[in-house]
C-alpha positions as CSV (number, residue, x, y, z in Angstrom):
1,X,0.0,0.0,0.0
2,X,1.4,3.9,-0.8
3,X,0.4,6.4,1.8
4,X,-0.6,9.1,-0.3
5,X,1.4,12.9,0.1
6,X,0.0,15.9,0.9
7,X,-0.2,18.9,-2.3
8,X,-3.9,18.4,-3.7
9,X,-4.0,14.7,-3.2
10,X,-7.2,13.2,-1.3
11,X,-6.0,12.6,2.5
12,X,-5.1,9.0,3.5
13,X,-7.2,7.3,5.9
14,X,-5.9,3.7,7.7
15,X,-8.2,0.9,6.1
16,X,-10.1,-1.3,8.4
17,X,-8.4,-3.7,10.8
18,X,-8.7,-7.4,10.4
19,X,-8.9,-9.0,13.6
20,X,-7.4,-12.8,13.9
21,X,-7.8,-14.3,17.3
22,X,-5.0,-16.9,17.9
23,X,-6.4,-20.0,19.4
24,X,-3.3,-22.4,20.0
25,X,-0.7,-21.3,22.4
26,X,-2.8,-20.0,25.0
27,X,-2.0,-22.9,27.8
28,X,-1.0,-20.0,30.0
29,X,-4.6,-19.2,31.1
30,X,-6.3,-20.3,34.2
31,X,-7.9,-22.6,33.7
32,X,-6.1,-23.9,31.1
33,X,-8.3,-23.9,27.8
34,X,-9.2,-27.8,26.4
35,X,-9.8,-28.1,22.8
36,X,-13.2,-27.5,23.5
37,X,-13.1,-23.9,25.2
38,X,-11.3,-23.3,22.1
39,X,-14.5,-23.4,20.3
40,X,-15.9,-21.3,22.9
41,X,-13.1,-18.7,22.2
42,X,-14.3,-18.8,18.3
43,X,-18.1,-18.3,19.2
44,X,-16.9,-15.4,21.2
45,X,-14.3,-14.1,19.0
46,X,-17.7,-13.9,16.4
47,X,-19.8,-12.5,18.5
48,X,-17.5,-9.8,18.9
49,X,-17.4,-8.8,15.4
50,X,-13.5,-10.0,15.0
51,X,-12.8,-11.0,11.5
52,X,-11.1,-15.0,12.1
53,X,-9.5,-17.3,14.0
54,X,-6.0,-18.8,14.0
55,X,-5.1,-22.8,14.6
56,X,-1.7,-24.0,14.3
57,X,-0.1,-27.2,14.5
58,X,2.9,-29.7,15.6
59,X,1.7,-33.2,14.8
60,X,4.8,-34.6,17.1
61,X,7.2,-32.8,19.5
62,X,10.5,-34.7,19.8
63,X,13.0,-33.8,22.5
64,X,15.1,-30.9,20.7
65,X,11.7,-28.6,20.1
66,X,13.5,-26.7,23.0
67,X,16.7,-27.0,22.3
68,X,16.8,-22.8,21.6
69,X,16.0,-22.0,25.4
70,X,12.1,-21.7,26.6
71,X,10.6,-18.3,26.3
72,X,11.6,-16.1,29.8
73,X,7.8,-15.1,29.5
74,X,5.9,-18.5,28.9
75,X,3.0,-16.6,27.5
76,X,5.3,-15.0,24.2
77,X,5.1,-17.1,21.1
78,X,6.0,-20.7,20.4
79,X,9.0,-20.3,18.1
80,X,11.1,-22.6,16.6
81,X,13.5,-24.2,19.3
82,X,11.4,-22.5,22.1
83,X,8.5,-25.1,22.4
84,X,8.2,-27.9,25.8
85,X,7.6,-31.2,24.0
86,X,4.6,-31.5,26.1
87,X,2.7,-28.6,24.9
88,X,-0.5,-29.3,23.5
89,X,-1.2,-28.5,19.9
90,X,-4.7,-30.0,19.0
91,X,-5.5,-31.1,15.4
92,X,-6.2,-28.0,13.4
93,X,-8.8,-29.7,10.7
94,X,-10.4,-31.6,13.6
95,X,-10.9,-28.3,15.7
96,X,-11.7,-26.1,12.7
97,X,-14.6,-28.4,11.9
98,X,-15.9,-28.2,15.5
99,X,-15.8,-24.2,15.2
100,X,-17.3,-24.4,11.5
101,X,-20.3,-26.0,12.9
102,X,-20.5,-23.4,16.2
103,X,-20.1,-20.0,13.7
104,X,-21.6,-18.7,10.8
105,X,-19.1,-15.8,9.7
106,X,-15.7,-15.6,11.5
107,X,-13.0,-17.0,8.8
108,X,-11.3,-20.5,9.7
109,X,-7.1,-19.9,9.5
110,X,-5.1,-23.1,9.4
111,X,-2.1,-21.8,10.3
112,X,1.5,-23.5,9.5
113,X,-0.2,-26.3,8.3
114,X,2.8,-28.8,8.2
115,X,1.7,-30.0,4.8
116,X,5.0,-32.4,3.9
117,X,3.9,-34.6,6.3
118,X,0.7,-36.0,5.1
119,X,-0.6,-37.4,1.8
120,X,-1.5,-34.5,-0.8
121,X,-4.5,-36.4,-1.7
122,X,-5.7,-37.0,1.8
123,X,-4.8,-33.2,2.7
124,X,-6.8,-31.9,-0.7
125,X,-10.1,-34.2,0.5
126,X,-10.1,-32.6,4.4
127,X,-9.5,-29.2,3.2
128,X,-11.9,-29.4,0.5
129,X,-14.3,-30.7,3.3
130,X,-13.7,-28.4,6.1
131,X,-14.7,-25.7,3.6
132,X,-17.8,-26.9,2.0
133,X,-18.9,-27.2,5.6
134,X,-18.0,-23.5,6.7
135,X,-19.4,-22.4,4.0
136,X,-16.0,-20.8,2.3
137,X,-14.9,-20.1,5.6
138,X,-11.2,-22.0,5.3
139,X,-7.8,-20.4,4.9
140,X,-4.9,-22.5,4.8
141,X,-1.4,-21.6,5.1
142,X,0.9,-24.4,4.2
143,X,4.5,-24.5,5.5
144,X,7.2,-27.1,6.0
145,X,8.1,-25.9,9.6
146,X,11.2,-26.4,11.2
147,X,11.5,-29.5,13.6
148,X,13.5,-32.2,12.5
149,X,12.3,-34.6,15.0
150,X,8.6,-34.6,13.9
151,X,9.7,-35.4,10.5
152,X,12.1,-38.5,11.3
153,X,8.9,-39.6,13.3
154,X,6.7,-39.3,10.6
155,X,8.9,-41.2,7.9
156,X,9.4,-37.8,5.8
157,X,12.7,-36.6,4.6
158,X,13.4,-32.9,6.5
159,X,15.9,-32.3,3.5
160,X,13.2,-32.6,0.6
161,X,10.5,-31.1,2.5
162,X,10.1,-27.5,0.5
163,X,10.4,-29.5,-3.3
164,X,7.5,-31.6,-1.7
165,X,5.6,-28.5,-0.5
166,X,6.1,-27.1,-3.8
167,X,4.6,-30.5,-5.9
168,X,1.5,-30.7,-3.0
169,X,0.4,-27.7,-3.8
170,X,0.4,-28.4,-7.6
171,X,-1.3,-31.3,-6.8
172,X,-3.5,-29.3,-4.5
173,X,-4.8,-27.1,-7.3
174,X,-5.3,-30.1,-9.9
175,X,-7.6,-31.7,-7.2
176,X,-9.7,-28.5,-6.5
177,X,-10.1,-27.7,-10.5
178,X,-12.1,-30.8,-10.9
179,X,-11.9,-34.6,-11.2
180,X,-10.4,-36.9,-12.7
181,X,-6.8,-36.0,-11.6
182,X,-3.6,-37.1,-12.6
183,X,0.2,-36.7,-11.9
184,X,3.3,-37.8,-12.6
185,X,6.6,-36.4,-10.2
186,X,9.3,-36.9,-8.2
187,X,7.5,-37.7,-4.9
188,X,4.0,-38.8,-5.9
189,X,2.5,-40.1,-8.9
190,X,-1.5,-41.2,-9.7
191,X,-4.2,-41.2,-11.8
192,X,-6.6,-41.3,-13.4
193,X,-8.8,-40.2,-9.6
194,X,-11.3,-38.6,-8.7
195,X,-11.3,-36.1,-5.6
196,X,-14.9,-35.4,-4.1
197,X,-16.4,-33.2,-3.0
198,X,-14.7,-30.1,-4.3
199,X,-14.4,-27.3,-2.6
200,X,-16.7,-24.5,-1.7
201,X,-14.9,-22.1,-3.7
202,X,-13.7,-22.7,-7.3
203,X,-9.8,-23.0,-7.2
204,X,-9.8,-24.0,-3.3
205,X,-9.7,-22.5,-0.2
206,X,-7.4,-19.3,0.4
207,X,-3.7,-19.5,0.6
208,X,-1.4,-17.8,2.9
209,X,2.3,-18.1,2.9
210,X,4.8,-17.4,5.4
211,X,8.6,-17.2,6.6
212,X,11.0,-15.6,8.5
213,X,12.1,-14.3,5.0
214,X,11.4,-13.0,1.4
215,X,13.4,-16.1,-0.2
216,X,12.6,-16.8,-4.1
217,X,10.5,-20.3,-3.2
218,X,8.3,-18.3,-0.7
219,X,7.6,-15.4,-3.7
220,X,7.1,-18.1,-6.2
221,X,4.5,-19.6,-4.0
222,X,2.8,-16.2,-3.5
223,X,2.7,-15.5,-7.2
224,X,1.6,-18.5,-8.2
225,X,-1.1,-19.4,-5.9
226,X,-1.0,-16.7,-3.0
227,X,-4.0,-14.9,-1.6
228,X,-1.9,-13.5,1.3
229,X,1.4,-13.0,3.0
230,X,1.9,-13.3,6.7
231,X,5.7,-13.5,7.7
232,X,7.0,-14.6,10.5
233,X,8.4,-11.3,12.2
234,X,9.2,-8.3,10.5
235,X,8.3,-8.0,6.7
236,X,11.5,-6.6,5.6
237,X,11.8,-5.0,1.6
238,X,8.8,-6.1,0.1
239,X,9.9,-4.8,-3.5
240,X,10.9,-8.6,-4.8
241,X,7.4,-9.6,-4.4
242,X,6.0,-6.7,-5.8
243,X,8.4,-6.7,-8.6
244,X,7.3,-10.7,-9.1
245,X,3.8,-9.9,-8.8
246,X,3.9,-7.5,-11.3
247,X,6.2,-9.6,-13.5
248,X,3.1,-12.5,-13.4
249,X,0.3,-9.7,-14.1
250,X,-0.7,-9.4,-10.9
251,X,-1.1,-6.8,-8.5
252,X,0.5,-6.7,-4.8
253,X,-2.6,-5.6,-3.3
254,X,-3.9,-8.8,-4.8
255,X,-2.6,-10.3,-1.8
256,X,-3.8,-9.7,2.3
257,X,-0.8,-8.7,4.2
258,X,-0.7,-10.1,7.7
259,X,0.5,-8.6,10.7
260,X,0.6,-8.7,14.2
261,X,1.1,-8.0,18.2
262,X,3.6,-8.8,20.5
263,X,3.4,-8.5,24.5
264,X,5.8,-6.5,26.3
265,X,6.3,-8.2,29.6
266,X,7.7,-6.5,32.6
267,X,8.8,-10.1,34.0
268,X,8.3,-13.7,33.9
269,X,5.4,-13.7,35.6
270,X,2.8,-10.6,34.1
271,X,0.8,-10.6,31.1
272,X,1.5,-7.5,28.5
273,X,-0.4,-4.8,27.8
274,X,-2.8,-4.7,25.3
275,X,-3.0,-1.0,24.6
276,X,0.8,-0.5,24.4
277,X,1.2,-3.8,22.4
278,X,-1.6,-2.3,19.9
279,X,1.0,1.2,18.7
280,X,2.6,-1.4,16.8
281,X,-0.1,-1.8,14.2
282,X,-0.1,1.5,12.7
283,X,2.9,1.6,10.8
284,X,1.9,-1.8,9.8
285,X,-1.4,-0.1,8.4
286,X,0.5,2.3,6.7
287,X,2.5,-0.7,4.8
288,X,-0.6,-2.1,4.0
289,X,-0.4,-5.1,7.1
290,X,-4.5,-4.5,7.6
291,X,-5.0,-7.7,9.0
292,X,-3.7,-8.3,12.4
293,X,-2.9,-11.4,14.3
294,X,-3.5,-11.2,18.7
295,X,-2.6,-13.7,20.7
296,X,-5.1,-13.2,23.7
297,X,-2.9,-15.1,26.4
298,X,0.0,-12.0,26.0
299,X,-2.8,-10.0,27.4
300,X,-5.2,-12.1,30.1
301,X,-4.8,-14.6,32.0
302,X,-8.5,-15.2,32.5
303,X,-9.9,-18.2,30.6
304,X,-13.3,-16.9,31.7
305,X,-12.7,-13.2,30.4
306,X,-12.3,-14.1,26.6
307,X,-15.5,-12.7,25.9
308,X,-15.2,-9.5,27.6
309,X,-11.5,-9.6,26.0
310,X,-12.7,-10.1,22.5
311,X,-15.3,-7.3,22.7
312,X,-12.7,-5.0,24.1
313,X,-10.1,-5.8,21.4
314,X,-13.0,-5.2,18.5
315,X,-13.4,-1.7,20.6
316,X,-9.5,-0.9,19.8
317,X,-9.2,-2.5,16.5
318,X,-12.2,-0.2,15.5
319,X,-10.2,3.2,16.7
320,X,-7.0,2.2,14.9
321,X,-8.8,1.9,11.5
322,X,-10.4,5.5,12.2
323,X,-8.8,8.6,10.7
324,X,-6.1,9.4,13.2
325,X,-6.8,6.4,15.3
326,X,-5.6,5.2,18.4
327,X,-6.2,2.1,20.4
């Protein structure tokens, strides 16, 4: 997005701010959510006007996913090499489907799918599911993580995991154009199948892509079948993906650009504020970063409150995306 200058041009104003509730990661609050309070969480989040809600995964934890050092805060992020083996991730397709059938509205986010490590085929049929029964609800953002342990659990090769990304999702997009399928590559081959039922959407659900940078597999990926970019951590230069955009015939604002918050904590032991982790987000307006990811357990430690939470964070969101707005 260009902020437009002053001298005769119409003023800029901050678009609207996109809401996404994070739903994993919050084991910090008391009591500590089960899989199905994070339903609840959803219901609320919609009842609150907030625009989705985040799941991400680990199928498996091995014993270096905290090799880097645990967090000094437990409620910051789950990072690569930061993570307890025991922490719970739930099944993102499973708990999506429970939250399809309990909203109406609120989008579905599968966050970091870990797609290398299931069957394209298999991963094509429950996507294609979980969004005829939200109605075109589902996003999906497919990534090949980082944790060689789940991998060598799992039987797939860590070293090959972004060339079999890269052929899923080709397979991915033959399975939601229409059946019968076939294909012919390095890591899977099949056909003549047929892949039913399709989609809600023609082409499939949403796509988001992600990293911790702008490398040229990630840009090919958004060019080819992005419908939004949410890095992990600051965006850096975004002109390679504008220039590859462009280069395809298509336009950068073609894609949603995904932002976020991240608590300040004044010790191991306090949750962050909400207001002073919320100044963040407008010079990720002004880069066009209108949708914006919140982690509620940065900011409460009250399972009970998310409601009251949600409706307060729809209260702030609202002022940022007002001329001059503040939180």
């Amino acid at each position: 997005m260009t902020v437009l200058a002053t001298g005769g041009l119409p003023p800029w104003h901050p678009p609207q701010v996109r809401i996404v509730l994070i739903l994993t990661e919050n084991w910090t609050m008391r009591p500590e959510p089960d899989v199905a309070d994070l339903v609840t969480f959803a219901v609320e989040a919609e009842r609150a006007g907030l625009d989705a809600v985040m799941v991400s995964e680990h199928v498996v934890l091995g014993p270096s996913s905290g090799e880097a050092g645990l967090p000094a805060n437990p409620r910051d992020y789950a990072l690569p090499g930061n993570q307890d083996p025991a922490t719970p991730w739930p099944s993102p397709l499973v708990l999506l489907g429970a939250i399809a059938a309990a909203t109406t509205r609120i989008r579905l986010v599968a966050g970091a799918l870990i797609s290398p490590l299931r069957h394209p085929l298999a991963t094509a049929k429950d996507l294609a599911t979980l969004d005829r029964l939200s109605g075109g609800r589902l996003v999906v953002q497919p990534t090949v993580s980082w944790h060689r342990d789940e991998y060598a659990a799992l039987g797939v090769p860590f070293g090959q995991r972004g060339e079999i990304l890269d052929e899923q999702l080709e397979i991915w997009a033959k399975a939601w154009s229409g059946s019968p399928v076939s294909h012919d590559g390095k890591h899977y081959s099949f056909g003549p199948v047929w892949v039913e039922p399709r989609p809600a959407r023609p082409g499939g659900p949403d796509l988001w892509f992600g990293g911790s940078s702008l490398h040229p597999r990630l840009i090919a990926r958004l060019v080819r079948y992005g419908s939004g970019f949410n890095p992990l951590g600051p965006a850096g230069d975004l002109a390679p993906l504008e220039e590859a955009m462009a280069a395809a015939g298509r336009r950068p604002d073609e894609l949603e650009y995904v932002g976020g918050t991240r608590g300040v904590f004044g010790g191991p032991d306090e949750v962050a504020d909400l207001d002073q982790a919320l100044t963040a987000v407008p010079a990720q307006l002004a880069r066009g970063f209108a949708t914006i990811c919140v982690k509620p357990s940065q900011f409460t430690d009250e399972t009970a409150g998310i409601g009251a939470f949600c409706r307060s964070l729809a209260a702030k969101a609202a002022a940022l995306g007002a001329p001059g707005g503040q939180p």
